[in-house]
N, C-alpha and C positions, 0 to 999 in steps of 0.2 A: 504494500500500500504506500504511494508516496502522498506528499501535501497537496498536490493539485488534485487528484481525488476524494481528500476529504470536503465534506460536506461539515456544517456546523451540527450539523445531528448527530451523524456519527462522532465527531469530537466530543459533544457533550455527553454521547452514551459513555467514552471510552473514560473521560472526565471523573465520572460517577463511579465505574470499576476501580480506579485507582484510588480514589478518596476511599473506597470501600475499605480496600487493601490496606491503605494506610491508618486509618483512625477504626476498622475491625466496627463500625457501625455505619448502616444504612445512611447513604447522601440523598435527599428528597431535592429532589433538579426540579426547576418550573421552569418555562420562557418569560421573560420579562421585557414588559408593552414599552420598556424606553431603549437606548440604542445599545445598553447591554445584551451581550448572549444570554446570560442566565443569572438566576439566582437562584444559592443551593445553601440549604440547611444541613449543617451537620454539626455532633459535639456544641448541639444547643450555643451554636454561632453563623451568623446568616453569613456568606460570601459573595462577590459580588463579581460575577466572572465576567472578562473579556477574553472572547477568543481570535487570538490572531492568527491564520496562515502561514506567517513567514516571521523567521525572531532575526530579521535585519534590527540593524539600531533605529531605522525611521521607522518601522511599520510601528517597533516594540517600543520607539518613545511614543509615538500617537495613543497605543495603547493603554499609554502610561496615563495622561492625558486624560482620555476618557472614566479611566476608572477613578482619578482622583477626584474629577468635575460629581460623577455617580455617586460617591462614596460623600461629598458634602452635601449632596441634595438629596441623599435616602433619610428615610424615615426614623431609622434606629440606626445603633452599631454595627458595624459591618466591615467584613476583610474584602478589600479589592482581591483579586485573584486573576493575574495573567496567564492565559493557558497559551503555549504554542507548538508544535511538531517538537522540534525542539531544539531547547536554548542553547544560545550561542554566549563563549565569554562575556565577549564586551556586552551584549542585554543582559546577564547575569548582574553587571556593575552596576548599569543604567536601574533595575530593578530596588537594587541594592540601596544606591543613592536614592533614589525616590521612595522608599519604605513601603516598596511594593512587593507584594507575597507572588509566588510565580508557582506554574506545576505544566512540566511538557509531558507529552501524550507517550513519551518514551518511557515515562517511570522517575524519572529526577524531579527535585523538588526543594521547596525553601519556602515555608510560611510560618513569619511569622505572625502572633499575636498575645498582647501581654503575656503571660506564662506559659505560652505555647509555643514551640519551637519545636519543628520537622524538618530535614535538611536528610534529604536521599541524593548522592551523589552517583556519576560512575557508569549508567545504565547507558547502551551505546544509541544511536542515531537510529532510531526503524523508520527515518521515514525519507533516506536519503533519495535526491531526484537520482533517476538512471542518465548515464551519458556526464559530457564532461558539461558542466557547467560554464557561462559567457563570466568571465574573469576580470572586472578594469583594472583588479589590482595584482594583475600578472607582470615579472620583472618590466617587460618594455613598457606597459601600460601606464606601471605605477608612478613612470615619469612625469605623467601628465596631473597625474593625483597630487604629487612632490609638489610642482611648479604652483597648481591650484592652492593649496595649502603652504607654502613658506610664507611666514608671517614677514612684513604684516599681509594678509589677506586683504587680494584686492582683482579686480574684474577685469580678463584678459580675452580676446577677439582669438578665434581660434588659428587664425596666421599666426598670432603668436603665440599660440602653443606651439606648433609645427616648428618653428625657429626653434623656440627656448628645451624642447624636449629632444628637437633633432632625431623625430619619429613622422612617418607621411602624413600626408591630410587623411587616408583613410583610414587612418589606425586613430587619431586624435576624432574625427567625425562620430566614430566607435565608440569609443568610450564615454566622450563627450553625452551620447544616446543612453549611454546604458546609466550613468549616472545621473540624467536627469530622468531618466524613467524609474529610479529607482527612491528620487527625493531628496538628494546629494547636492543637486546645483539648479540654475533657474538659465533659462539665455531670454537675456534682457531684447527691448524692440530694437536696441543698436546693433544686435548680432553679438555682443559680449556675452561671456560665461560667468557667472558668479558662482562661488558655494552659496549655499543656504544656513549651514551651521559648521564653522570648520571642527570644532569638535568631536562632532556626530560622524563626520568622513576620515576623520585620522582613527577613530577608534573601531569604525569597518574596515579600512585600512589594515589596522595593527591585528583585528579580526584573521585576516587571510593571509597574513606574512608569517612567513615559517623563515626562521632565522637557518636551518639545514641547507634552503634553497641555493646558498653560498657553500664554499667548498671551508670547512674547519676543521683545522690539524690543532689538538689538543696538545700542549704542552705544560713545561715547567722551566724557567728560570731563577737561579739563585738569588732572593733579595734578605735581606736581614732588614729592610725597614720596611715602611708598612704601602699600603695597595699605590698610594702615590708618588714613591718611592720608585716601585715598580716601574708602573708607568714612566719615572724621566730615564731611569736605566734603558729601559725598551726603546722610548724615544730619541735618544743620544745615539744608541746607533742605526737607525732609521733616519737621522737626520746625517748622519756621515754618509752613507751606503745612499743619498739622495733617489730613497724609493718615496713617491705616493702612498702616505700612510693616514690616517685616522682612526685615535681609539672611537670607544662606540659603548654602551653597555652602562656597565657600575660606573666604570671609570669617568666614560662621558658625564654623564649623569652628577658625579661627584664634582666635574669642572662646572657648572650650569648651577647649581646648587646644593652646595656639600651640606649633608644632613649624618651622616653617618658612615664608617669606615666599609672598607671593601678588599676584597683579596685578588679577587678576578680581575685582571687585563683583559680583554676583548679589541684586536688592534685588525682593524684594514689591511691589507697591502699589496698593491696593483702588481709587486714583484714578491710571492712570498719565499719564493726560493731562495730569495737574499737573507731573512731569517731563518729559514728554516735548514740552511745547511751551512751557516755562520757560526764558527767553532766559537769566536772571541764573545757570542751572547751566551753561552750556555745553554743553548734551546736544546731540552733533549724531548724528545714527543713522547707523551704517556698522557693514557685518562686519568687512570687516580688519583689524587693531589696536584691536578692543573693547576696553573695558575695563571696560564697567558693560553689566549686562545686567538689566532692566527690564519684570517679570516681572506680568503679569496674570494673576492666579490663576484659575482656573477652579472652584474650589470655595474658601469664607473660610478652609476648618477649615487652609488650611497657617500662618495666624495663632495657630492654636489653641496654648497655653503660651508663645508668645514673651519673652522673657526680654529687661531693660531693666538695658544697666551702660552706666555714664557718659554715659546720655542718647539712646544708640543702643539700638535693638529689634532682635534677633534672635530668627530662628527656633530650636524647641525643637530639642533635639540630635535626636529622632529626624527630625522634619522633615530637619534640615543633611545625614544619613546619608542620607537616601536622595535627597535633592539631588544627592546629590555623584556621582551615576551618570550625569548628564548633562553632567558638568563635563572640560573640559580639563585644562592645568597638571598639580599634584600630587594630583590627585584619588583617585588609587587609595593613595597614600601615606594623605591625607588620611579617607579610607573607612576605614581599619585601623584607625587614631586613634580614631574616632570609635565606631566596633566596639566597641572597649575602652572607651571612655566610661561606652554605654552597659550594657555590659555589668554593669560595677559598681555600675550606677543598679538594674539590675534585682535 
């Protein structure tokens, strides 16, 4: 069964099985005459369900939206409740943030309400579409996303994205489509492209980036001081061996705004073989106790704004942000940070 087959019927039947499973008493489902899917009693607590088709960040902020408007204009207490196929990170956060209770049709789950807390983690995707999916945030694509998104945020003619992305007019027309059909961007009556919320599109973004996508040889170099230490060791001779480098990750993150220490290096480099077979760095490659991770890019544009203090190059903050999805340590700390960064760039 994928999501373009479901029906809100069958959602709301499958809805009520799983509330079963989870609270072990009967869910009494009604339809409900305003623009909620339903309202369903259970554990002598009304909920106040929307159901969404698709857990993009726009469909699942709308959703968001709705149930909040629902939930001040009902009659008594009540739990919003987002239902969708099922949820994606970044709508987990977006939920999160907005103190909205969420349950996808897969078995996962997060509601709460004063003393009540459910959190079903882990349960896999059943309702993935067959075939590959239309991607704008695939490596060549995502250049056009970059450009749209470098703060400050501001409204570009699709010539020049073509320039600035140095991708065709048919690939920029593409994408340019898919992201405004998806609620991402608007094009103005001058023919300009605008985002609509850069927030909302860096964290779809940060959604379909897989930091693997790049080629990563795990290593270790000897430092006796601490993650930023590291860092200028790494950088001293990246800056001798004159490669193309930018850290990215903890490290970046800690340049933009240092909140708390880091171990992991996360470094660029358009030549890695100059690190990586450099006896005078100590690079010797192991998973276990990495400490520097040594990263071939698989498209330049992650160089693209890198930023140069005290002689070391780092990734642009939006880069470091969606880095930071593949990272260990304080990374999700480190994401937050970085959130708010950008946020105020934009």
């Amino acid at each position: 069964m994928y999501p373009n087959n479901l029906t809100e019927m069958s959602a709301l039947e499958r809805v009520k099985t799983l509330l079963n499973d989870i609270f072990g008493e009967a869910a009494e489902v009604r339809a409900d005459s305003r623009q909620m899917a339903a309202v369903i009693n259970v554990l002598r607590r009304t909920f106040l369900l929307e159901w969404v088709p698709s857990a993009s960040t726009v469909a699942v902020s709308k959703g968001i939206g709705t149930l909040l408007r629902a939930r001040d204009s009902f009659e008594r207490p009540s739990v919003p409740l987002l239902v969708v196929p099922f949820m994606s990170d970044a709508s987990r956060i977006r939920c999160k943030d907005s103190g909205i209770s969420w349950l996808d049709l897969s078995g996962n789950t997060e509601i709460r309400d004063g003393d009540l807390y459910v959190r079903i983690e882990g349960k896999p995707n059943l309702y993935k579409r067959p075939g590959r999916p239309r991607n704008p945030f695939a490596l060549k694509s995502s250049r056009i996303v970059r450009i749209l998104l470098e703060p400050p945020v501001r409204e570009y003619m699709q010539k020049e994205l073509v320039q600035k992305a140095d991708v065709s007019k048919a690939l920029v027309s593409q994408v340019v489509d898919q992201l405004e059909h998806h609620g991402f961007v608007e094009r103005l009556e001058s023919g300009a492209v605008r985002v609509l919320d850069a927030a909302l599109l860096a964290d779809e973004w940060r959604e379909h980036y897989n930091l693997t996508d790049h080629n990563i040889t795990r290593g270790h170099v000897y430092s006796s001081g601490s993650g930023p230490d590291l860092v200028r060791t790494v950088a001293q001779k990246l800056n001798e061996w004159d490669v193309s480098y930018a850290f990215s990750g903890l490290s970046s993150a800690w340049h933009y705004a240092p909140f708390a220490s880091f171990r992991l290096a996360v470094v660029y480099v358009d030549d890695p073989v100059a690190i990586l077979n450099a006896g005078t760095l100590g690079f010797t490659a192991e998973t276990r106790g990495a400490n520097v991770w040594v990263v071939a890019p698989s498209d330049t544009s992650v160089f693209w704004s890198r930023e140069r203090h005290e002689g070391i190059y780092f990734a642009s903050p939006l880069q470091t942000y969606i880095d930071l999805k593949g990272h260990p340590e304080r990374a999700a700390e480190a994401s937050a940070v970085m959130r708010s960064y950008l946020s105020e760039k934009w």
